[in-house]
N, C-alpha and C positions, 0 to 999 in steps of 0.2 A: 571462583568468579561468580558474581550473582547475575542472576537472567538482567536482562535488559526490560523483555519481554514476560510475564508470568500470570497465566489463568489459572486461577483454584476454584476447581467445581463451578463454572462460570455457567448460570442460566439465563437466560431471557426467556419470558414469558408475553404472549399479547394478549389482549382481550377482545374478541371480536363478538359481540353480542351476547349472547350467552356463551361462545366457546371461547376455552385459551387454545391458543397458539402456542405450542413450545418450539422455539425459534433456534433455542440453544440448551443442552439438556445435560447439567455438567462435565463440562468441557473444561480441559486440565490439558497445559502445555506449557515449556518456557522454551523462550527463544533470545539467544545469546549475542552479544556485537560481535558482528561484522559475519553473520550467519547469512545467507541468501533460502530463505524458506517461500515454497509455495504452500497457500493454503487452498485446495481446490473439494472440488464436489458440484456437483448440480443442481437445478435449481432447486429452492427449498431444502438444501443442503444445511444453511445457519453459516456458509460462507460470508455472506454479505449482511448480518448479523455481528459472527468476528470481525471482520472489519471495520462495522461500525464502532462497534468497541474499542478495538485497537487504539482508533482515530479519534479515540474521545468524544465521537458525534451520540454516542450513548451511554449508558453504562448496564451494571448487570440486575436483573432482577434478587438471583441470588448469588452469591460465592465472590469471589477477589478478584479483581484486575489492578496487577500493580505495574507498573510504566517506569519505569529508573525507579525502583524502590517504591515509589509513590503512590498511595493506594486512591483509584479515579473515582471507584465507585462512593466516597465520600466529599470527591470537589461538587461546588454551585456549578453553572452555567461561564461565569466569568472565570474561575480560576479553570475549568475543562476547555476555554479557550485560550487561555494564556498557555496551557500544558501546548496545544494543537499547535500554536504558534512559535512556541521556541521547541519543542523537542520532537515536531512531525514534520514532514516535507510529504506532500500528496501529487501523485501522478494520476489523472484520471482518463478513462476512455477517450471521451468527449472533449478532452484537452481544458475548457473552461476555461481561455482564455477570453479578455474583456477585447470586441472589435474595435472599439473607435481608441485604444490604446497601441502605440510601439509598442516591440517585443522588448525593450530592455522596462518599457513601463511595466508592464505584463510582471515581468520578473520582479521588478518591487515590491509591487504589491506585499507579502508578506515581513519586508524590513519595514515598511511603512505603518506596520499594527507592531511593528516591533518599538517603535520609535525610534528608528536609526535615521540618524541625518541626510540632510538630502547629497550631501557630499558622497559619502562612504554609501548611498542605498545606490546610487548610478556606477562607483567603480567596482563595488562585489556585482550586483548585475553585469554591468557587461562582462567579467572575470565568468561569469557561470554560462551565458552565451557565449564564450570563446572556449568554454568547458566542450559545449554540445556543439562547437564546428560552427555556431551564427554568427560570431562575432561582427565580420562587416555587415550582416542581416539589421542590426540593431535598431536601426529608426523604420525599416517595414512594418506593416501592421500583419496579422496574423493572416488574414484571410491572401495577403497574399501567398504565401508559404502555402508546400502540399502540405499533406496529413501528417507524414512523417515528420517534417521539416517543425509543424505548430505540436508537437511530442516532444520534441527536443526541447521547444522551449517550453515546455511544464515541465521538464525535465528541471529544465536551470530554474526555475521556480521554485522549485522541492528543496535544489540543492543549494538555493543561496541564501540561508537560515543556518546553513549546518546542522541540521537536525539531528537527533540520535539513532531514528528511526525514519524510510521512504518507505511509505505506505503506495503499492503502484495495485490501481484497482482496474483489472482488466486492458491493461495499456495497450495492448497491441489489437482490442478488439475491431475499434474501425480503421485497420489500417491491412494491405493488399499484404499476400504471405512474406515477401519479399523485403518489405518495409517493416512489417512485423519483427522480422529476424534483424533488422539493424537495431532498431530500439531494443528487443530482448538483448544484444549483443551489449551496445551504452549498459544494460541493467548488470549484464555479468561484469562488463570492466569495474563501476564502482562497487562493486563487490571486490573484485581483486583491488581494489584500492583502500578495503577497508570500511566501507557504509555498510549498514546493516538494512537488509531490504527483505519488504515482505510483500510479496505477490499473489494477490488473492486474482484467479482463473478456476473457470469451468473446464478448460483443456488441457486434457493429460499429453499433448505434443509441449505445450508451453510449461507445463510442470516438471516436466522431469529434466527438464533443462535447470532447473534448482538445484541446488544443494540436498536441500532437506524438503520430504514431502508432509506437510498434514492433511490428511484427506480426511472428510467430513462427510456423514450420510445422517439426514432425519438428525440433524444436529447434536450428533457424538461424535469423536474421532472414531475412526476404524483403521486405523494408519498411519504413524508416527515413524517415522526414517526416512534412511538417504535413498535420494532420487532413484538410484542404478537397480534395488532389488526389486523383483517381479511384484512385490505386493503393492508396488507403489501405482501402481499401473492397475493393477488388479486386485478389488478390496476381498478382505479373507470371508466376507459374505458371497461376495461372487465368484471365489477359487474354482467352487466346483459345479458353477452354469455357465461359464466364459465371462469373458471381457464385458469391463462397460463400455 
């Protein structure tokens, strides 16, 4: 089966005055459908780096990022957004919902750069808020809803593209430990449902609740495997000075 997911020797580099920045310093991973992978590390890690990548919001300075076979780092602008739009669903922090729209508008949004009809863009949204428990929610605007509640619906945002890939960037950050754990829970069911999710987090509580960990230091991995072994927790730099 071919990666879904596939970095070869992936660099970013920045320039900040006279210094580069190496952001990302070949970085080499694939990641498979229907895999639930944490990408974690700290800041300045090159987490949020891959991610960008991932998400086609960048590409690589050096080496291959290929996305369903497709190699990014050779699209313009227009086609790295057409990729974003049919084969990415984004979960973010901040939720990034639009206030002065309903939740089932919210949820369109992405069928409507699709050019789906206005027909079929209002009954797959509502179908993806009755996904995430809103369904009678649907003409609320967001601010009414808690934290948790305006999650759900970037949730159904992500999910009503069908995407190949949910890119979920820090999702449970502004949300209380309790609320946290219901959304990470939503993340594990479509995983057992089949979506392929990638979760990029700073906290090793919410990583090892993945499947698979890649953990990232001073942007290399240092750790590729399943969540459950000790190294995932603990990179084999810091085996022998303790935990991070």
């Amino acid at each position: 089966m071919n990666p879904l997911i596939e970095f070869q020797q992936v660099c970013k580099y920045y320039q900040m005055g006279e210094t580069t920045v190496v952001a990302a310093d070949h970085i080499s991973f694939q990641i498979y459908k229907g895999e639930l992978v944490a990408i974690v590390g700290s800041s300045g890690s090159g987490k949020s780096t891959c991610m960008n990548i991932i998400g086609c919001l960048d590409v690589p300075t050096q080496g291959t990022y290929l996305l369903k076979g497709q190699d990014v780092g050779q699209m313009n602008k227009n086609q790295l957004a057409e990729v974003r739009n049919q084969l990415l669903g984004f979960i973010f922090q901040q939720y990034n919902l639009l206030p002065k729209l309903n939740l089932v508008e919210n949820v369109e949004i992405p069928l409507m750069y699709a050019g789906v009809s206005k027909r079929e863009r209002r009954e797959r949204a509502r179908a993806a808020l009755e996904e995430v428990g809103l369904g009678e929610k649907w003409r609320h605007k967001p601010m009414e809803l808690s934290g948790g509640q305006q999650q759900r619906v970037s949730i159904a945002r992500a999910l009503v593209g069908h995407p190949a890939v949910i890119l979920a960037d820090e999702p449970t950050g502004a949300l209380d430990s309790r609320t946290g754990r219901e959304v990470l829970g939503m993340l594990q069911d479509l995983h057992r449902q089949g979506h392929t999710v990638v979760l990029i987090t700073h906290d090793n509580s919410i990583a090892v609740q993945a499947q698979r960990i890649i953990r990232l230091e001073d942007g290399q991995v240092v750790y590729d495997g399943p969540s459950n072994a000790p190294e995932a927790v603990v990179t084999p730099r810091a085996a022998g000075g303790g935990s991070l």
